[in-house]
C-alpha positions in Angstrom: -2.7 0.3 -27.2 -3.3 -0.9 -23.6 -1.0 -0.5 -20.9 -0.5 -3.4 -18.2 1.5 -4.6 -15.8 3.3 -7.8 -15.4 4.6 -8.8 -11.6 6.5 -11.9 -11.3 7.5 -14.2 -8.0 9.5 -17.1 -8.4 12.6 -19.1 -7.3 16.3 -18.0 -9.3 17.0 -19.6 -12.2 18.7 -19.0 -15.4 16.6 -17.7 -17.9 13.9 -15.9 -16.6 14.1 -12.5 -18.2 14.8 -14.0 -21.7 11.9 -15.8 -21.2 9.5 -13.3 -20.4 11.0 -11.1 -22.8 10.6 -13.2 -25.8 6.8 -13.7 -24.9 6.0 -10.4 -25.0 7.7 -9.6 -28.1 6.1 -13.3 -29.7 2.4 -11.6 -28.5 3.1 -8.0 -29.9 3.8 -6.1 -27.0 6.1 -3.5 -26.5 8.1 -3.2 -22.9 8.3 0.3 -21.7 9.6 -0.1 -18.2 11.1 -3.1 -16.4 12.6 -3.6 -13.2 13.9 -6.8 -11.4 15.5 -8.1 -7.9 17.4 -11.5 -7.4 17.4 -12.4 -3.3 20.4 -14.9 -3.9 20.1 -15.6 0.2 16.5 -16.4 -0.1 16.5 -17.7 -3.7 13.7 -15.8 -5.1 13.3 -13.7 -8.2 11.4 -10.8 -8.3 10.6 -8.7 -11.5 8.1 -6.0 -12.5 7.5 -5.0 -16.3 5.3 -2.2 -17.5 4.2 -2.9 -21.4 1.8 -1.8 -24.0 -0.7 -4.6 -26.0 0.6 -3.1 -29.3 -1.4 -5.5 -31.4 -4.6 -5.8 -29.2 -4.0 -9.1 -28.0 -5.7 -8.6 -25.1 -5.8 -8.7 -21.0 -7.2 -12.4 -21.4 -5.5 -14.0 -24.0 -2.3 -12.5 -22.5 -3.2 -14.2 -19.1 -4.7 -17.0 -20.5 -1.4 -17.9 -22.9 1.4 -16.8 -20.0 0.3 -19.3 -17.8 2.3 -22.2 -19.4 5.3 -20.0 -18.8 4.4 -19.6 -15.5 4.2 -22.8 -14.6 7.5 -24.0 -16.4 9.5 -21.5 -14.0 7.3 -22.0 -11.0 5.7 -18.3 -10.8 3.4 -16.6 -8.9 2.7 -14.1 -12.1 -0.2 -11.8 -12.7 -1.0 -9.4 -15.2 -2.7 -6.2 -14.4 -4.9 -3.3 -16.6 -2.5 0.0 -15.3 -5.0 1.9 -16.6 -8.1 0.6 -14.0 -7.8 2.3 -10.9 -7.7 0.1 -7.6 -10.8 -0.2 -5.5 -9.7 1.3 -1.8 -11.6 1.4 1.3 -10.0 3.8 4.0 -11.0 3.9 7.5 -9.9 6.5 10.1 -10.1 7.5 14.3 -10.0 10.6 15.4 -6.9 12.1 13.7 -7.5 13.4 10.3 -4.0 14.9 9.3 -3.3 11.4 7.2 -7.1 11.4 5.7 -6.8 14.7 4.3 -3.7 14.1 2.5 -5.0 11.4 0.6 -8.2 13.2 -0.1 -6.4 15.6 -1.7 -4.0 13.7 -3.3 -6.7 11.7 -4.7 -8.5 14.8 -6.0 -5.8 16.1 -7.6 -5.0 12.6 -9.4 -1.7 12.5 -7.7 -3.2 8.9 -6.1 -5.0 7.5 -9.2 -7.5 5.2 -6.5 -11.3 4.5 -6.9 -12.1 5.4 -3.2 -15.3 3.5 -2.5 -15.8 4.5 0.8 -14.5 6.1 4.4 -15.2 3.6 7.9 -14.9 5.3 11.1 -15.4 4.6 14.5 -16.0 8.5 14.6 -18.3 10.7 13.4 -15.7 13.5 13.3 -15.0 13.4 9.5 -18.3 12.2 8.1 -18.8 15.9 6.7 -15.7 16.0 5.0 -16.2 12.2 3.4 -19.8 13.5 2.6 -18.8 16.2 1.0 -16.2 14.4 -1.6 -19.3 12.4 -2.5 -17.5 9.7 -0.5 -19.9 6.9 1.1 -19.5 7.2 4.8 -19.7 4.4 7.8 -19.9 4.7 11.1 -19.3 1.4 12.9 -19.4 1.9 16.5 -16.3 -0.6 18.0 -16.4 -1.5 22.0 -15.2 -4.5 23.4 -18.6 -6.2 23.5 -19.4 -5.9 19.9 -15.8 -6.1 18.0 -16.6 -9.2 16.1 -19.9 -7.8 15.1 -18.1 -4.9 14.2 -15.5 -6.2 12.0 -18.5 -8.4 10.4 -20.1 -5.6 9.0 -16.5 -4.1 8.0 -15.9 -7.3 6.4 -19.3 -6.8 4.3 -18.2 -3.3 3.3 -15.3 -4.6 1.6 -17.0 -7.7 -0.2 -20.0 -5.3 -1.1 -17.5 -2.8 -2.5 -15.1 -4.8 -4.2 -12.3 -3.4 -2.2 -8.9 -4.0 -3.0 -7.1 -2.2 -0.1 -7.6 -1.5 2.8 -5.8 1.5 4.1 -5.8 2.4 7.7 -5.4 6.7 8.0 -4.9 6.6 11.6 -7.2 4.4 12.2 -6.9 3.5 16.0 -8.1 0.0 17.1 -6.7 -3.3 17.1 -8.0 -5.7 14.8 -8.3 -9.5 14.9 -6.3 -12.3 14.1 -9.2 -13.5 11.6 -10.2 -10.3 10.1 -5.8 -9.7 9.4 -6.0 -13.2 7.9 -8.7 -12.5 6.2 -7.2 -9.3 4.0 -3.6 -10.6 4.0 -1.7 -8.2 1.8 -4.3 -5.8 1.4 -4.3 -3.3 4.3 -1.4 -1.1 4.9 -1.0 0.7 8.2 0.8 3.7 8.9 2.6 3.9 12.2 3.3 6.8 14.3 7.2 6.2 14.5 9.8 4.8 13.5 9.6 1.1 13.7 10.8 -0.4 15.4 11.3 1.8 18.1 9.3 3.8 20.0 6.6 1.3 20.6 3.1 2.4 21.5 0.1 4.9 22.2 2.4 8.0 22.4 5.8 7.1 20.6 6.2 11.4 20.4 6.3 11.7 23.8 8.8 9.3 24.3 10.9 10.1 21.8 11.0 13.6 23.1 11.8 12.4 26.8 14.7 10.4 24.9 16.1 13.3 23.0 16.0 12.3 20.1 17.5 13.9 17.0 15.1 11.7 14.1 11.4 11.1 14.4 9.9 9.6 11.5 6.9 7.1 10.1 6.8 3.8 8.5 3.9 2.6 6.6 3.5 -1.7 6.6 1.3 -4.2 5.8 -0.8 -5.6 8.5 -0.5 -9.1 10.4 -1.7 -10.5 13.1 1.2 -9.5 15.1 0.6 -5.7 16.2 3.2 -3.4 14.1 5.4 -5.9 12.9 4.1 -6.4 9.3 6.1 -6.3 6.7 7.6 -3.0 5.8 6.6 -1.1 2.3 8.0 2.8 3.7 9.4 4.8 5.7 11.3 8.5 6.2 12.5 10.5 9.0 13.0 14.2 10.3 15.2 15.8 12.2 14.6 17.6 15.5 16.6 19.3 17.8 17.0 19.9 21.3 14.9 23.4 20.7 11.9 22.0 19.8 8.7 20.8 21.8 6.8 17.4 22.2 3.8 19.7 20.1 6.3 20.1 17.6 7.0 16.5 17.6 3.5 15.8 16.7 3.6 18.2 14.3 6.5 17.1 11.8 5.1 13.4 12.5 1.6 14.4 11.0 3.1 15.8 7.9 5.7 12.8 7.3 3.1 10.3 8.3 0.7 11.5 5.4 4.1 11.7 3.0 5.1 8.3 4.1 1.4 6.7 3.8 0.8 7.7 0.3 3.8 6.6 -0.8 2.9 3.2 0.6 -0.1 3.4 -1.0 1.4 4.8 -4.6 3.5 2.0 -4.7 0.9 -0.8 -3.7 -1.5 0.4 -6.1 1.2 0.4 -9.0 2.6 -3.3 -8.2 5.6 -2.1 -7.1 5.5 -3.7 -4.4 6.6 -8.0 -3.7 6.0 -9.8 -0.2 9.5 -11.7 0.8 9.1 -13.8 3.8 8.9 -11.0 6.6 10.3 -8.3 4.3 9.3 -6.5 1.3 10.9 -5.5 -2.3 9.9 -2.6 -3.4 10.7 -1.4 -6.9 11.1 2.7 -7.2 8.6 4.8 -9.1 8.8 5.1 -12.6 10.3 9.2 -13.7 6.8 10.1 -14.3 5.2 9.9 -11.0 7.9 11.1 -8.8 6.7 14.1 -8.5 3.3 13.3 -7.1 4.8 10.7 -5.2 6.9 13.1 -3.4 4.7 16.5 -3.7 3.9 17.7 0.2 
């Protein structure tokens, strides 16, 4: 029996979980886990079912034969293998705290990805990608050579196949085309709380400030710098005790938390773009735990 995923968009209307519910029980397929939204303010319908292909009907046929369904409700459907692992392409700066998480996690099948390769502007981790039997890529990034540089990023993904992007601290801006480009498919983790604390050093000042919560929040990328839609985010508390250093060092450890989570969720189809915002449906019982181990 196969296991696969069905994501649904579409505007609200009556009728849309009976439908889908008597298709896949028509085509031999069992639902294991479901999981819906109705925006009534926005008038959009958002639903996520997990299922198994009892009688073999197949990926294919299964796409092929939902389409007319699709198009009677006006969806934006797709139906996914849960059982492949999703092609992701990670790139990192100098800080490695985030990078090492997901190496780990990955290693340890807590983050069931097909990593195809690490890009860095660095050579500062190329041992450690190396040694993973990672490919590793150095492209050099100065403001005379960006677009060249993103060119040749751009041909890493394509040659690869990748299917997100995932920037682990990776520190430089990227362009309006290249953000186009991947739309949807590179998450970013920011160093604070969004949207607060904008900047190269949001630790710093949030120390100056005084702050009692410092935290992370993991987004998709657009062309306008931190303000992509949100997928995740979580906070810690600090107290009048502790240092800037200390700062930094409770924001490494929730920023590599709140990142794979991000990632966890994308790679599952949990998550649903909604204008500016996201829906995000919660992990099924079984992968809590490595959702949340750290």
């Amino acid at each position: 029996m196969a296991d696969l995923v069905l994501t649904v968009t579409c505007p609200t209307r009556r009728g849309i979980v009976a439908a889908i519910s008597a298709f896949l029980s028509d085509h031999g397929c069992n639902i294991t886990d479901s999981a819906q939204f109705d925006d009534m303010q926005a008038g959009r319908f958002f639903m996520r079912v997990s299922f198994s292909d009892q009688e073999g009907v197949g990926l294919d046929r299964l796409r092929q034969e939902f389409a007319a369904l699709a198009g009677e409700f006006g969806m934006e459907a797709a139906i996914y293998d849960a059982e492949r692992p999703m092609r992701v392409l990670l790139m990192v700066s100098s800080f490695g705290h985030c990078l090492n998480d997901i190496l780990y996690r990955w290693r340890i099948g807590a983050l069931p990805v097909e990593i195809v390769g690490v890009v860095s502007n660095h050579l500062t981790y190329q041992k450690l990608v190396v040694n993973h039997d990672i490919p590793f890529h150095h492209i050099r990034v100065t403001s005379d050579n960006k677009p060249e540089a993103e060119a040749q990023l751009l041909e890493i993904v394509r040659e690869t196949g990748t299917e997100l992007v995932v920037l682990a601290r990776y520190m430089q801006v990227l362009s309006d085309r290249l953000c186009s480009e991947l739309s949807g498919r590179i998450i970013n983790i920011h160093h604070s709380f969004l949207p607060s604390f904008k900047g190269a050093n949001p630790y710093k000042q949030a120390y100056e400030r005084g702050v009692k919560l410092i935290g992370a929040t993991a987004h998709y990328v657009t062309a306008d710098l931190d303000e992509g839609p949100i997928i995740e985010q979580d906070t810690v508390r600090v107290t009048h005790a502790q240092s800037a250093a200390d700062y930094v060092s409770l924001g490494r450890d929730v920023e590599s938390q709140v990142l794979a989570r991000a990632i966890h969720a994308h790679i599952h189809h949990r998550v649903f773009m909604n204008g500016g915002r996201t829906v995000v449906f919660p992990a099924s019982p079984g992968s809590y735990a490595s959702v949340r181990m750290g």
